[in-house]
LOKE-628338 format. One record per residue (C-alpha): residue in three letters; x, y, z. Coordinates in steps of 0.2 Angstrom, whole numbers, plus 5000, padded with zeros to 4 digits. Example, Ala and Ser with C-alpha at 12.3 -4.5 7.8 and 13.67 -1.06 7.14 Angstrom:
REM residues 2
ALA506249785039 SER506849955036 
***
This chain:
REM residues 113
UNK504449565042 UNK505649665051 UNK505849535065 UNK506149405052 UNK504849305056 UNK503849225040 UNK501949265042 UNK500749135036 UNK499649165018 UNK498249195028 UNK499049335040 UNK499649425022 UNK498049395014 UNK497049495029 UNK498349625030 UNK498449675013 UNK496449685011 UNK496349785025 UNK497849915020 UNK497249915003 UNK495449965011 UNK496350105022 UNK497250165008 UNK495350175001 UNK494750285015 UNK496550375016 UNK496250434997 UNK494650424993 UNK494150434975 UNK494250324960 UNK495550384947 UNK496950254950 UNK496850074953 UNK497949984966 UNK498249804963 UNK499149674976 UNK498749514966 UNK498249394972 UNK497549454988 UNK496549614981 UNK496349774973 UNK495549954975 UNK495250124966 UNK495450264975 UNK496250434973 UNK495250594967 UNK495050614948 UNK494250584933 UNK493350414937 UNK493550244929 UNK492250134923 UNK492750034909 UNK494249944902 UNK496049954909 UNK496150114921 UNK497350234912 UNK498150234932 UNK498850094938 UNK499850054952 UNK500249854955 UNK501649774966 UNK501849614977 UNK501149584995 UNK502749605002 UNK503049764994 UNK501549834998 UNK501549795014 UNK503449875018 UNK502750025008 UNK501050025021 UNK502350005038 UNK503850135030 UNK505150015027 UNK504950055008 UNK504650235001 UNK503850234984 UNK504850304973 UNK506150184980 UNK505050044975 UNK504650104957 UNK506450124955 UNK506949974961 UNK505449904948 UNK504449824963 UNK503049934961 UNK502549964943 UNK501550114942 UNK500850184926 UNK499750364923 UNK499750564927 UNK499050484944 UNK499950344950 UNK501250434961 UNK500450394978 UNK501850444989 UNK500950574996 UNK500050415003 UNK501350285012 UNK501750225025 UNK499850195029 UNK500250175049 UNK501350255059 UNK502750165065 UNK502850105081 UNK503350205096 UNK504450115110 UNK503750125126 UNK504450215137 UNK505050115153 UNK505750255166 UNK503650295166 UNK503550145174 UNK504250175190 
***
């Protein structure tokens, strides 16, 4: 994405599921549901569990904007302003939560040599 390149539907697919499972582990819990249609969804976040019906927390964007929020080139409350995230509930602020990885570091070439 930054570099401009287009990845395929499969590469998106794979690395939406597996963000949305670290998001899973990064906030464990089952309060709010996040949904990146039509690769996947998850509950997570501590709180009054759901088990039936719509989730009074719901947070659901595009794959694209969910994977800028995971890398930091999109913070969340930028994304819900801009109405690319739509998030819905006392709960659904998961700021606290993005980017999911850390951007990357450039290496440093005087190690080298």
């Amino acid at each position: 994405m930054a570099t401009g390149a287009v990845p395929d539907r499969a590469e998106v697919r794979d690395a939406v599921r597996a963000l949305l499972a670290l998001l899973r582990e990064r906030a464990p819990g089952r309060s709010v549901e996040v949904r990146v249609p039509p690769y996947g969804a998850v509950q997570c976040v501590a709180g009054p569990r759901h088990t039936r019906g719509t989730p009074p927390n719901v947070v659901e964007t595009d794959p694209e904007t969910f994977l800028r929020l995971a890398v930091g080139e999109l913070r969340f409350p930028d994304a819900v302003a801009a109405g690319r995230v739509r998030a819905s509930g006392v709960r659904a602020d998961l700021t606290p939560y993005f980017p999911l990885l850390e951007p990357a570091r450039p290496s440093d070439a005087s190690a080298d040599g």
